[in-house]
Chimera marker file (.cmm) of the C-alpha trace (Angstrom):
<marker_set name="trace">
<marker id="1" x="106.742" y="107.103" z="123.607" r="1" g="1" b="0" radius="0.5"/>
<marker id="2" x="108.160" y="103.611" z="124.345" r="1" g="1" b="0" radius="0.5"/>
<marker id="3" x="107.228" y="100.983" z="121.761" r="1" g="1" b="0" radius="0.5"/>
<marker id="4" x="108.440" y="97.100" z="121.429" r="1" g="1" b="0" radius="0.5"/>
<marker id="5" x="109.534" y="96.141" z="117.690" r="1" g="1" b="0" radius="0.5"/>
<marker id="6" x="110.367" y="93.054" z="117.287" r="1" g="1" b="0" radius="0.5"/>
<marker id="7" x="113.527" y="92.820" z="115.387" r="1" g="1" b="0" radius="0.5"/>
<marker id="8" x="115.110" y="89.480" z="113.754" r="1" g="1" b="0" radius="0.5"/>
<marker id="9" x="118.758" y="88.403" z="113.201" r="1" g="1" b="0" radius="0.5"/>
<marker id="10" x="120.016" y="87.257" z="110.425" r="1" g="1" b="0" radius="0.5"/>
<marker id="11" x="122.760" y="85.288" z="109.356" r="1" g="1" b="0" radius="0.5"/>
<marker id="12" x="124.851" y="88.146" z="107.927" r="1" g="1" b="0" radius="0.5"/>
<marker id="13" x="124.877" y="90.212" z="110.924" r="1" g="1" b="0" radius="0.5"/>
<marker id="14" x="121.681" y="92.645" z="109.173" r="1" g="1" b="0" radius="0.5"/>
<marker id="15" x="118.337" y="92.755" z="110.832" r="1" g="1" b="0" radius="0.5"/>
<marker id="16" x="114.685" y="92.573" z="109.652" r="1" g="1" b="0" radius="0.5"/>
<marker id="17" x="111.690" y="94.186" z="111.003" r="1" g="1" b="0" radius="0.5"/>
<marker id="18" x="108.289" y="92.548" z="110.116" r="1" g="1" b="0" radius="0.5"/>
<marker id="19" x="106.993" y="94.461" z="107.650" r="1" g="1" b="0" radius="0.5"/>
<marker id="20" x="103.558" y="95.187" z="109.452" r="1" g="1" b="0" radius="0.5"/>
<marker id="21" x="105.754" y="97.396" z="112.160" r="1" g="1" b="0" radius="0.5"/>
<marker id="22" x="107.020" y="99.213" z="108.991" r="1" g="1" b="0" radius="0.5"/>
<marker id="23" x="103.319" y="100.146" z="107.608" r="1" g="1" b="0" radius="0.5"/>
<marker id="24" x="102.093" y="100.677" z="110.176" r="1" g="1" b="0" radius="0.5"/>
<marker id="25" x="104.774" y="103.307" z="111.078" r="1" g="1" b="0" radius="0.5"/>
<marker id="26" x="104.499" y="104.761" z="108.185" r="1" g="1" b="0" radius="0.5"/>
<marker id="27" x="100.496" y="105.362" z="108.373" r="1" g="1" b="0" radius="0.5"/>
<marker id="28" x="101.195" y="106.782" z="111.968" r="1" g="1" b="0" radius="0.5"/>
<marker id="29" x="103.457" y="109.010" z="111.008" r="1" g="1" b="0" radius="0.5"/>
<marker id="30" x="101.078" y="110.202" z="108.138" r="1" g="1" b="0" radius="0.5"/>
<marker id="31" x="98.890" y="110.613" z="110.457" r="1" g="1" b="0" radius="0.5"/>
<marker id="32" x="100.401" y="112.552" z="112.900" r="1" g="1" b="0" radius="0.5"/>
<marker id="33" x="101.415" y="115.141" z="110.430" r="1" g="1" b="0" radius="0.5"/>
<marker id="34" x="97.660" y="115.436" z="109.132" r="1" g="1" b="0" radius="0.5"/>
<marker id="35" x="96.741" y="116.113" z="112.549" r="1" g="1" b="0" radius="0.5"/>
<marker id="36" x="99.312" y="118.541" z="113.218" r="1" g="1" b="0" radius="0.5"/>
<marker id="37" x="98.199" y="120.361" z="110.421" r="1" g="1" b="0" radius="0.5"/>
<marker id="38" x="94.937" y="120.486" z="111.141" r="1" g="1" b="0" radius="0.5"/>
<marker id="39" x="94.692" y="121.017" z="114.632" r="1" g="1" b="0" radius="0.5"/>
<marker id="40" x="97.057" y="124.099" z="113.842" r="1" g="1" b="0" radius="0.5"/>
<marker id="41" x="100.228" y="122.787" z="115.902" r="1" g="1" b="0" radius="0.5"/>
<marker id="42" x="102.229" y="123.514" z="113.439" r="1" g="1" b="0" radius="0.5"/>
<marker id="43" x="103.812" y="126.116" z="110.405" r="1" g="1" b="0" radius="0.5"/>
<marker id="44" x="103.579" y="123.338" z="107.811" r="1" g="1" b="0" radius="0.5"/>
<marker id="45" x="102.043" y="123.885" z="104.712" r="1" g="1" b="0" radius="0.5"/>
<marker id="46" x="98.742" y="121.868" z="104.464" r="1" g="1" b="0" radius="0.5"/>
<marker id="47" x="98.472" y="120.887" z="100.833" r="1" g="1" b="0" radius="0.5"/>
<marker id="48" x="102.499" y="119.907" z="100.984" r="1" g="1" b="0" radius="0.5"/>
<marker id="49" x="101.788" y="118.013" z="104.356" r="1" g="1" b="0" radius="0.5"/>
<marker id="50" x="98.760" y="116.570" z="102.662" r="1" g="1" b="0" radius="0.5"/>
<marker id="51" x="101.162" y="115.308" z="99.801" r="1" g="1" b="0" radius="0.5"/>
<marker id="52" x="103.538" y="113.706" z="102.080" r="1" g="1" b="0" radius="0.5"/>
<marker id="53" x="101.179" y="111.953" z="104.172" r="1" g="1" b="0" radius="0.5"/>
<marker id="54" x="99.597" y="110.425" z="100.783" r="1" g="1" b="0" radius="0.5"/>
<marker id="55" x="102.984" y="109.126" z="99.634" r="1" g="1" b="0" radius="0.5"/>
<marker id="56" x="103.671" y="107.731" z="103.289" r="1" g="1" b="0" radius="0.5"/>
<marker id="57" x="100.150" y="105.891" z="103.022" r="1" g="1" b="0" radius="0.5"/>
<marker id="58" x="100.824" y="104.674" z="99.462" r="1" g="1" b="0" radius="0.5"/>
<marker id="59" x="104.075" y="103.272" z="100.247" r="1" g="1" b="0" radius="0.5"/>
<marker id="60" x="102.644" y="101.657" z="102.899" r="1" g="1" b="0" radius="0.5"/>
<marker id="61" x="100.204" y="100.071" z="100.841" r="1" g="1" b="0" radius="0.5"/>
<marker id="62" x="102.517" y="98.911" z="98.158" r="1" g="1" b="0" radius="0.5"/>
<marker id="63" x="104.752" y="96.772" z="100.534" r="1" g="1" b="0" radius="0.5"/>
<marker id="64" x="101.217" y="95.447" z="101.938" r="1" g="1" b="0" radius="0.5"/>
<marker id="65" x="100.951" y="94.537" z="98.591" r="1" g="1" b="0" radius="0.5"/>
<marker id="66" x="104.262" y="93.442" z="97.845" r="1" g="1" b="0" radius="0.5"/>
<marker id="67" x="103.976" y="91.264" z="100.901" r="1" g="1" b="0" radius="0.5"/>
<marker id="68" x="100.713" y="89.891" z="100.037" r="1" g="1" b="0" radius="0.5"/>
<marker id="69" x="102.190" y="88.543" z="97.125" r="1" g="1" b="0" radius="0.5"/>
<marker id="70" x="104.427" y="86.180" z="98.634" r="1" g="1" b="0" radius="0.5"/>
<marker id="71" x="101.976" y="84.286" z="100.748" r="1" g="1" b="0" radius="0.5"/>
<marker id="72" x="101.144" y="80.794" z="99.887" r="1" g="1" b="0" radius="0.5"/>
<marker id="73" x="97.473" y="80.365" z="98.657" r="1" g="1" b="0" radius="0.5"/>
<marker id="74" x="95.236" y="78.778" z="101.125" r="1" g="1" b="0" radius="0.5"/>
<marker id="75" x="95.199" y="75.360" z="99.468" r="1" g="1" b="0" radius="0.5"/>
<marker id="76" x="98.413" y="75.198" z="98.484" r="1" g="1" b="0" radius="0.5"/>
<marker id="77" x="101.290" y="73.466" z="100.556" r="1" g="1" b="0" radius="0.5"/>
<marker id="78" x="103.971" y="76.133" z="101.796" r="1" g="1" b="0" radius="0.5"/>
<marker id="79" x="106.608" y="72.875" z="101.812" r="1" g="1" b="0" radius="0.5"/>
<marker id="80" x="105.940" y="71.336" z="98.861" r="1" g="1" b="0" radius="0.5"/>
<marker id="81" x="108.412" y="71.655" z="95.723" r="1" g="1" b="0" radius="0.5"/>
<marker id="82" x="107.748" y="71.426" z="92.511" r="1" g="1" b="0" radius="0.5"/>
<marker id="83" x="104.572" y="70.891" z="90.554" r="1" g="1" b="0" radius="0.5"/>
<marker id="84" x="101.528" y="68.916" z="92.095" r="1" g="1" b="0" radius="0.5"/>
<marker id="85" x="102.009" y="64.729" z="90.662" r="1" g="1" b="0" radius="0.5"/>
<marker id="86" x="99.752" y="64.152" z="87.759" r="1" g="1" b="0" radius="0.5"/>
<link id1="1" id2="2" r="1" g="1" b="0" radius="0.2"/>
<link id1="2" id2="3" r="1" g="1" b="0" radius="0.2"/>
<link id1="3" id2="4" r="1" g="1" b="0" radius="0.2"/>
<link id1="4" id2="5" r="1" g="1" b="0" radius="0.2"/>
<link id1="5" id2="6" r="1" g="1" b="0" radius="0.2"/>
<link id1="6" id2="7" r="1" g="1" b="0" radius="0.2"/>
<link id1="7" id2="8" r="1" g="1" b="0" radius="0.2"/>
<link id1="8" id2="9" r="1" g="1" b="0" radius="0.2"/>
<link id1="9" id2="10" r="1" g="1" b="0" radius="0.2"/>
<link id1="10" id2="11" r="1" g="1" b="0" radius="0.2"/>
<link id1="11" id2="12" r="1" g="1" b="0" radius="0.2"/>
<link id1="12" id2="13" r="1" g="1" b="0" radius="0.2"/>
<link id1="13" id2="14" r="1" g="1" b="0" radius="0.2"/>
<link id1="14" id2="15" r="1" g="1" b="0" radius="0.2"/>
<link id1="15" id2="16" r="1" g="1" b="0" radius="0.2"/>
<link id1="16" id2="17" r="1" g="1" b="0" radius="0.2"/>
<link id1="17" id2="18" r="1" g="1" b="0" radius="0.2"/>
<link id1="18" id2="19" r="1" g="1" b="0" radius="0.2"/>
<link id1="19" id2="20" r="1" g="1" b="0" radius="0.2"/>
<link id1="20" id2="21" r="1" g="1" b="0" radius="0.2"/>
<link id1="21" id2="22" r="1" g="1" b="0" radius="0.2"/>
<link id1="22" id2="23" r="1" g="1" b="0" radius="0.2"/>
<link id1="23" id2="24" r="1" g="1" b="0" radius="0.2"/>
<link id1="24" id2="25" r="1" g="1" b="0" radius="0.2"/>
<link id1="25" id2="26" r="1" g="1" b="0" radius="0.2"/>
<link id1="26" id2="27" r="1" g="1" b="0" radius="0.2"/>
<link id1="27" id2="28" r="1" g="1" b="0" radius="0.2"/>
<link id1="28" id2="29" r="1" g="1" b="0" radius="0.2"/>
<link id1="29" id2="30" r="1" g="1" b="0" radius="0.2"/>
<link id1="30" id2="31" r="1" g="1" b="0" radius="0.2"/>
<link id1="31" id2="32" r="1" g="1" b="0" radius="0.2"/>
<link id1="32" id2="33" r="1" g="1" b="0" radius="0.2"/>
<link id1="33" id2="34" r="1" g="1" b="0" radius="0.2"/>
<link id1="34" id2="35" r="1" g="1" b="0" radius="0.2"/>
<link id1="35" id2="36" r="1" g="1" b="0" radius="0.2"/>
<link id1="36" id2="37" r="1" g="1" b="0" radius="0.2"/>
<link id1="37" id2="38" r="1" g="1" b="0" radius="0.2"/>
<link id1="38" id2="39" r="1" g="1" b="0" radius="0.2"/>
<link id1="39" id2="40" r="1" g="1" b="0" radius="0.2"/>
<link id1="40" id2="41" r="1" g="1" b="0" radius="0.2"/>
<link id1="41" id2="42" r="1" g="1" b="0" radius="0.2"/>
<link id1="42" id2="43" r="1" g="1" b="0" radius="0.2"/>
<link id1="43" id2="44" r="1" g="1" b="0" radius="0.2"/>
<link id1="44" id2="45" r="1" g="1" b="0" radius="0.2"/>
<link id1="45" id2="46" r="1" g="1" b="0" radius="0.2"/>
<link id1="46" id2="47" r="1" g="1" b="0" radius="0.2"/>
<link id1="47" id2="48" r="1" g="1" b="0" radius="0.2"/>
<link id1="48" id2="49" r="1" g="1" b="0" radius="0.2"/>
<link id1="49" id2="50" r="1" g="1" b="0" radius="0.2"/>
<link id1="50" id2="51" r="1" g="1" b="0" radius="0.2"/>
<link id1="51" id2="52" r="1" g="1" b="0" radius="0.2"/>
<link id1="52" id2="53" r="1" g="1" b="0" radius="0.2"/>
<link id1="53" id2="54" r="1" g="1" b="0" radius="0.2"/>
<link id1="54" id2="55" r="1" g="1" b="0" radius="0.2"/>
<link id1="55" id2="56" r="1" g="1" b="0" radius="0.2"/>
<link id1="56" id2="57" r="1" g="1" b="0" radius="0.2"/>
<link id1="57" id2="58" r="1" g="1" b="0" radius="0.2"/>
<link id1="58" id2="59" r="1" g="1" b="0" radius="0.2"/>
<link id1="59" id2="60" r="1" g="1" b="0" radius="0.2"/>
<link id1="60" id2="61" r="1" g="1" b="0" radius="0.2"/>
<link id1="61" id2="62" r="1" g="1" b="0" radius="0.2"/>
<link id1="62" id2="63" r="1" g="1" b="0" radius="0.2"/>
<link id1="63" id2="64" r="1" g="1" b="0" radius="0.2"/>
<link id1="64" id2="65" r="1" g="1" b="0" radius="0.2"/>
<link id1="65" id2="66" r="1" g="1" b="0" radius="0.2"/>
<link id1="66" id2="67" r="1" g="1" b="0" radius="0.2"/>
<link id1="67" id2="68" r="1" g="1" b="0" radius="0.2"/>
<link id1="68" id2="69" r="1" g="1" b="0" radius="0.2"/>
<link id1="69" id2="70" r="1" g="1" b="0" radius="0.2"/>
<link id1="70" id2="71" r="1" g="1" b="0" radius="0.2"/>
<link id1="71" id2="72" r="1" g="1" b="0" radius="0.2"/>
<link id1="72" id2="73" r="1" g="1" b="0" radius="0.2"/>
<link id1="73" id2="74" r="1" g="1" b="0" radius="0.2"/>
<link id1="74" id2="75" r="1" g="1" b="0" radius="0.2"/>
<link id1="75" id2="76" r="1" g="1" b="0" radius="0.2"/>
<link id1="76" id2="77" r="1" g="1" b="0" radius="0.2"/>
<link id1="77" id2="78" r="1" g="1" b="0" radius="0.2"/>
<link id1="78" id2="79" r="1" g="1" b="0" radius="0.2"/>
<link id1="79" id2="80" r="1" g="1" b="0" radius="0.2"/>
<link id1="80" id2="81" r="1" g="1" b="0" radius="0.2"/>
<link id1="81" id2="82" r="1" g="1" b="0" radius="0.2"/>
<link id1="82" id2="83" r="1" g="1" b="0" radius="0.2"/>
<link id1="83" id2="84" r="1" g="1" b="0" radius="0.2"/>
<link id1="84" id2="85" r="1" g="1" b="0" radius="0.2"/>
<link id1="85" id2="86" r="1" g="1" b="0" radius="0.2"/>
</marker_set>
Protein backbone atom coordinates (compact mmCIF):
# COMPACT_ATOMS: atom_id res chain seq x y z
CA UNK A 1 0.00 0.00 0.00
CA UNK A 2 1.61 3.31 -1.10
CA UNK A 3 0.18 6.38 0.62
CA UNK A 4 1.36 10.28 0.41
CA UNK A 5 1.61 12.01 4.03
CA UNK A 6 2.39 15.13 3.97
CA UNK A 7 5.05 15.83 6.43
CA UNK A 8 6.29 19.48 7.66
CA UNK A 9 9.74 20.74 8.78
CA UNK A 10 10.37 22.46 11.48
CA UNK A 11 12.84 24.68 12.70
CA UNK A 12 14.51 22.23 15.12
CA UNK A 13 15.16 19.60 12.69
CA UNK A 14 11.61 17.49 14.14
CA UNK A 15 8.72 16.95 11.84
CA UNK A 16 4.90 17.27 12.11
CA UNK A 17 2.25 15.34 10.48
CA UNK A 18 -1.23 17.03 10.24
CA UNK A 19 -3.08 15.62 12.69
CA UNK A 20 -6.04 14.45 10.35
CA UNK A 21 -3.34 11.80 8.71
CA UNK A 22 -2.85 10.70 12.38
CA UNK A 23 -6.78 9.97 13.07
CA UNK A 24 -7.41 8.89 10.45
CA UNK A 25 -4.65 6.21 10.73
CA UNK A 26 -5.59 5.36 13.72
CA UNK A 27 -9.46 4.63 12.77
CA UNK A 28 -8.00 2.53 9.79
CA UNK A 29 -6.06 0.60 11.67
CA UNK A 30 -9.04 -0.04 14.11
CA UNK A 31 -10.66 -0.98 11.50
CA UNK A 32 -8.68 -3.33 9.90
CA UNK A 33 -8.30 -5.33 13.01
CA UNK A 34 -12.25 -5.46 13.47
CA UNK A 35 -12.39 -6.84 10.15
CA UNK A 36 -9.79 -9.29 10.58
CA UNK A 37 -11.53 -10.53 13.37
CA UNK A 38 -14.55 -10.89 11.98
CA UNK A 39 -14.02 -12.12 8.71
CA UNK A 40 -11.95 -14.91 10.62
CA UNK A 41 -8.38 -13.96 9.09
CA UNK A 42 -6.99 -14.12 12.03
CA UNK A 43 -6.18 -16.01 15.81
CA UNK A 44 -6.93 -12.77 17.66
CA UNK A 45 -9.13 -12.71 20.39
CA UNK A 46 -12.37 -10.78 19.48
CA UNK A 47 -13.42 -9.09 22.68
CA UNK A 48 -9.45 -8.05 23.23
CA UNK A 49 -9.35 -6.90 19.47
CA UNK A 50 -12.65 -5.23 20.12
CA UNK A 51 -10.92 -3.35 23.12
CA UNK A 52 -8.07 -2.18 21.15
CA UNK A 53 -9.86 -0.95 18.27
CA UNK A 54 -12.14 1.19 20.84
CA UNK A 55 -9.07 2.79 22.43
CA UNK A 56 -7.55 3.43 18.81
CA UNK A 57 -11.01 5.19 17.90
CA UNK A 58 -11.12 7.12 21.20
CA UNK A 59 -7.75 8.42 20.89
CA UNK A 60 -8.52 9.43 17.71
CA UNK A 61 -11.33 11.33 18.81
CA UNK A 62 -9.65 13.07 21.64
CA UNK A 63 -6.90 14.74 19.44
CA UNK A 64 -10.01 15.66 17.04
CA UNK A 65 -11.00 17.22 19.99
CA UNK A 66 -7.92 18.54 21.22
CA UNK A 67 -7.47 20.04 17.79
CA UNK A 68 -10.82 21.47 17.61
CA UNK A 69 -10.00 23.42 20.44
CA UNK A 70 -7.44 25.49 19.02
CA UNK A 71 -9.32 26.85 16.07
CA UNK A 72 -10.25 30.42 15.99
CA UNK A 73 -14.10 30.99 16.26
CA UNK A 74 -15.69 31.98 13.08
CA UNK A 75 -16.03 35.66 13.96
CA UNK A 76 -13.12 36.11 15.58
CA UNK A 77 -9.82 37.46 13.89
CA UNK A 78 -6.98 34.67 13.85
CA UNK A 79 -4.34 37.92 13.76
CA UNK A 80 -5.63 40.01 16.11
CA UNK A 81 -3.92 40.41 19.72
CA UNK A 82 -5.29 41.26 22.58
CA UNK A 83 -8.81 42.10 23.63
CA UNK A 84 -11.39 43.64 21.08
CA UNK A 85 -11.16 48.04 21.70
CA UNK A 86 -14.00 49.13 23.85
Amino acid sequence: MNAYVPLVSVADGGLLIPADEVTALLRRLAGGWLHSVYDGETDLDPGTTLGLANVLVELADQIDVECIGFMPLADEDPDATGPPPP
